[in-house]
Structures are given as C-alpha cells and as structure tokens.
C-alpha positions as CSV (number, residue, x, y, z in Angstrom):
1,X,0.0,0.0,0.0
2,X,1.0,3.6,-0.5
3,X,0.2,7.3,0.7
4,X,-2.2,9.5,-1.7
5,X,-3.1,12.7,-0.2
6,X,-3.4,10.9,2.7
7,X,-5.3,8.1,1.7
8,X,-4.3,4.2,1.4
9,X,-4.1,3.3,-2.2
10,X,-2.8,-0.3,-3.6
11,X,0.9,-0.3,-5.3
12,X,1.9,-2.6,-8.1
13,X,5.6,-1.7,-6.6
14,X,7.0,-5.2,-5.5
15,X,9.6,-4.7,-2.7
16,X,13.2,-7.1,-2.4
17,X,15.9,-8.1,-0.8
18,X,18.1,-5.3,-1.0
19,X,21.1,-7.5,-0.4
20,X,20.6,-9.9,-3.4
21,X,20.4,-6.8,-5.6
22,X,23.3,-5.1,-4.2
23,X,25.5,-7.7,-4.7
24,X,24.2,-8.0,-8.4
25,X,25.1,-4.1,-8.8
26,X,28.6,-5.4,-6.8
27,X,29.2,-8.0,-9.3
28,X,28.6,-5.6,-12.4
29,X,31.0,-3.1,-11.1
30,X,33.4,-5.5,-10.7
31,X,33.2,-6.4,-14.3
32,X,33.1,-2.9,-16.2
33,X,35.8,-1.8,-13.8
34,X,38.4,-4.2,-15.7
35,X,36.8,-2.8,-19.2
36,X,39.1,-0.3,-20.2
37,X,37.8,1.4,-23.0
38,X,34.4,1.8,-21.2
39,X,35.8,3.3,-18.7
40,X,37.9,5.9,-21.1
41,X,34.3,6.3,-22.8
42,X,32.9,6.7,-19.2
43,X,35.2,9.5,-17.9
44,X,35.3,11.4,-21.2
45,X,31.7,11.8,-21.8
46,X,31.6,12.7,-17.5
47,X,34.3,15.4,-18.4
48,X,31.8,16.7,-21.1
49,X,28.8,16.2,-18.5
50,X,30.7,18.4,-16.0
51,X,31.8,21.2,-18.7
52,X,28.2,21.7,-19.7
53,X,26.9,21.7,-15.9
54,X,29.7,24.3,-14.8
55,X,29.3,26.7,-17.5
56,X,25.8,26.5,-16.6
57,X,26.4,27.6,-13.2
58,X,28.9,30.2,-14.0
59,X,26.2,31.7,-15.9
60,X,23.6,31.7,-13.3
61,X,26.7,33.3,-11.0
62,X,26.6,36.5,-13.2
C-alpha cells in the first residue's frame, strides 16, 4: 500500500531483498571496472557532462 493525499491506495511496486540486488550491482561493477575502454568512454563523456553543468552555473553566477 501507498500514501495519496493521505489516503491508502494499492501499489503494483514489489519490494526485495536489497542484499541480493546489491551484490548484483557489486558484481557488475566489478566487471566494467576491468573494461578499459568503457571506462575511457565513461570518464570522457563525464568530463563533457561536467563542462556543460559548470558553465551552466557560472552563468547563473553572473
């Protein structure tokens, strides 16, 4: 059940074990941290990420 304006409504939300899934997420990190050209894809399109964010907020600064 969840919370609508106060009121008890049914939830198709299923709940887990967090500690099957966070092994799972674990296990995946494990593996793409050995892939080294994901990773150089993964930290250059972050470094583009991050450029676009702060001149974003240097703007707003002005």
């Amino acid at each position: 059940m969840s919370m609508v304006d106060g009121a008890a409504v049914s939830c198709d939300f299923v709940s887990i074990v967090a500690e099957p899934l966070e092994e799972m997420v674990l296990q995946k990190l494990e593996k793409i941290g050995w892939d080294k050209s994901f990773l150089e894809r993964l930290v250059l399109e972050t470094e583009k990420h991050s450029r676009g964010n702060i001149a974003g907020l240097v703007g707003e600064k002005k």
